[in-house]
N, C-alpha and C positions, 0 to 999 in steps of 0.2 A: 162703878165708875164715878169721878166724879163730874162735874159739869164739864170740865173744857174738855173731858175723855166723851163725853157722851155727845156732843154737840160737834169734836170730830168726826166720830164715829158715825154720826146722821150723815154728816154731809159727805164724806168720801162713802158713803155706804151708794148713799142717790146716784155719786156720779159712777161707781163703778166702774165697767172694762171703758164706758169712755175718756176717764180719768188717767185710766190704764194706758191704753192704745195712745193717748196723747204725751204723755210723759217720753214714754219711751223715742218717740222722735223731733219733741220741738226742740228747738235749737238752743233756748234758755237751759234746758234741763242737760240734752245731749250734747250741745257744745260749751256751754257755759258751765253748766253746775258741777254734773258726775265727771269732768274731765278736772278739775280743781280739786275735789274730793280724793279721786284717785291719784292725783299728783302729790297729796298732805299723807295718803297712805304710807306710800314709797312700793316697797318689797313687799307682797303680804303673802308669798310659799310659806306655806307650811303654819302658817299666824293663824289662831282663831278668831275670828269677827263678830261681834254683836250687830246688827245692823239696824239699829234704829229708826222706825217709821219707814218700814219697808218698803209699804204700800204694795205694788205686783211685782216689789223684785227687781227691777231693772238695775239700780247698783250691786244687788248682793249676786245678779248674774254676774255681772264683770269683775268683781271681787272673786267670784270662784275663778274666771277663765282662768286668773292671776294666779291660782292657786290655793286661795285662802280655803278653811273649812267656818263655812259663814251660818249663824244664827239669825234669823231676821226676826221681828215683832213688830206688830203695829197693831193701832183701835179697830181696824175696818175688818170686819170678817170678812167681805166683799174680796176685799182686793189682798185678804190671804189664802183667798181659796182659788185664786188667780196666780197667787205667785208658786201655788206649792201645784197648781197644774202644770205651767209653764216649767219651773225647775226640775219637775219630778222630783229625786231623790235627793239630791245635786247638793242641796241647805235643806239646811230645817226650819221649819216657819209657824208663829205662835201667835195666838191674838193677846193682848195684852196692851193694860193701861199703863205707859210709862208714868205718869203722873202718882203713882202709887209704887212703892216693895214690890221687890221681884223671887221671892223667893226660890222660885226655881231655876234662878241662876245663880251656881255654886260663887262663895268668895273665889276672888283672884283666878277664874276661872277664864279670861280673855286678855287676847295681846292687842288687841284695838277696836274701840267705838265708834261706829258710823252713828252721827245722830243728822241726815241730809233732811234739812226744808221740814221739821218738826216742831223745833225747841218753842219756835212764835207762838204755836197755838195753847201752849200751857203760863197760863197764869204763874205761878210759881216753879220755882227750878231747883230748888234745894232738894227736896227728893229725886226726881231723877237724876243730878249730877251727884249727890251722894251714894246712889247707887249705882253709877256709873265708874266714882272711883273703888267700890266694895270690892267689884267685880273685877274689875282690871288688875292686871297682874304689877307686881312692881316695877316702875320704868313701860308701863302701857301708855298709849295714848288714845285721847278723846278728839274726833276731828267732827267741828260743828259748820254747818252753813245752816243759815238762819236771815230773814228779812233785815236787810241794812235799816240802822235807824235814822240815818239823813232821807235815805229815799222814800221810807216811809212817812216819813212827814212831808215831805215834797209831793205825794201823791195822793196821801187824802185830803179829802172835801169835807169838811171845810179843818184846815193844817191843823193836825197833832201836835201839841206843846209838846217840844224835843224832850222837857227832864221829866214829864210823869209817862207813868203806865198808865196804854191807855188802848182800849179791843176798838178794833178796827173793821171793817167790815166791806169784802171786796163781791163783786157780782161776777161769774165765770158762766160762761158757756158751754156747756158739755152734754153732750148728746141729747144736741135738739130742745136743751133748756137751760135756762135761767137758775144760778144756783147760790144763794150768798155762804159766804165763807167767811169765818169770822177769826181772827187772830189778833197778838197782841205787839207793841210797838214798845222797845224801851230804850233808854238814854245807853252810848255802848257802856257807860261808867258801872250802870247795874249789872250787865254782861262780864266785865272785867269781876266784878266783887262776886257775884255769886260762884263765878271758877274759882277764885279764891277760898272763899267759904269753905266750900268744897272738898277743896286739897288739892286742885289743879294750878299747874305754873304755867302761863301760856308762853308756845315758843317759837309761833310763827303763823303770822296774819296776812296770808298772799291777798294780792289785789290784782288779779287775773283781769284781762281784757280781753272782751269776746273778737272770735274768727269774725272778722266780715264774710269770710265766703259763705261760711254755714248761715251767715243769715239773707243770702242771695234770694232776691224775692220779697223782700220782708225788709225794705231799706228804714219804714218809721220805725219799729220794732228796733233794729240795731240801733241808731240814732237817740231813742230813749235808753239803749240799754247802756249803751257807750259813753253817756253823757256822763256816768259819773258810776260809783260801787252801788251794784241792785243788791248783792248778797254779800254778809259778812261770812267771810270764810275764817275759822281757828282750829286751830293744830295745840292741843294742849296736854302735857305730862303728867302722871299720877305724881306727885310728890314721896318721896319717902314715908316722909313723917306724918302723924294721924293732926289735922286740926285740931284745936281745944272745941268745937263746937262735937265734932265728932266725939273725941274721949270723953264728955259730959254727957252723952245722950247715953 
């Protein structure tokens, strides 16, 4: 693995089922994030999913209810031995460093990419977005949510300069401890270019606005979250055609 797989891997490993258990009902995740995601899906009978940064499944559950036949991966053995308890048979579930080749997923072998609350923690994005378009079939799509880069500057101490790349470092709470979590912050210009790179044509950037009722109880929480885009959500298309960065390697 390399550093940002392995330094994942540490921390979703520590936080484990109480990482797990909390995903799956706070109101960021369950009314905010996986309802945007599965909105950028559409239809997904009968489509095969990759589902990037799995973590214990909770998308790639609701992706199946949908229909989908779903693939999940993630760093954390922790929270895949969670998600293939919870799913049973249902998806198939693989530990695996996006940050690197995947060779055990065939070319053109998927109709759509889940990459949900992942893409931040890796340094670099040209491997896995080039193996995101490998795999995808023609006319597949890649649907990313990922740390907004206004908010992430708005939020750390002491303010991220908006145009560099810059690792960030949040303090979470999860089962009874103190946990830092470290991801990275980029201008969205870098976002746009490396889909580009790529071979992806982006084709749709919802800017969803959370339920207030789902966050009943929790009025500061909505209030910061309402203030402005927490998450960049993109809906993007394999392109036909092979980039010249691709045709040269």
């Amino acid at each position: 693995m390399n550093d940002d797989a392995t330094r994942a891997a540490e921390d979703y490993d520590a936080m484990g089922p109480a990482y797990a258990d909390d995903v799956r009902t706070h109101p960021i995740n369950a009314a905010y994030e996986r309802p945007a995601m599965l909105a950028m899906a559409g239809d997904v009978r009968g489509r095969r999913v990759l589902d990037v940064g799995c973590a214990a499944g909770a998308l790639s559950a609701l992706l199946v209810e949908r229909g989908a036949e779903v693939v999940g991966i993630d760093v954390s053995e922790r929270l895949v031995e969670i998600a293939r308890r919870d799913l049973g048979g249902r998806a198939e579930f693989n530990v695996a460093d996006v940050g690197r080749p995947m060779p055990f997923l065939a070319d053109e072998s998927f109709d759509l990419v889940t990459a949900s609350l992942v893409l931040h923690y890796l340094r670099d994005w040209a491997v896995p977005l080039r193996e995101f378009h490998r795999i995808l079939r023609p006319g597949g799509a890649l649907l990313i949510s990922t740390h907004h880069p206004t908010m992430d500057v708005a939020i750390s101490d002491p303010p991220a300069p908006y145009f560099d790349l810059t690792l960030l470092t949040d303090t979470w709470h999860k089962g009874g401890r103190d946990l830092e979590v470290r991801y990275y912050r980029r201008p969205l210009s870098a976002v746009v270019d490396a889909l580009a790179d790529a071979g992806f044509l982006i084709e749709w950037i919802p800017e969803p606005r959370p339920d207030p009722a789902a966050f009943a109880g929790r009025p500061g929480l909505y209030e910061r979250i309402s203030a402005g885009p927490w998450f960049l959500f993109i809906r993007a298309v394999k392109r036909n055609s092979v980039m010249p960065e691709q045709a040269s390697g």
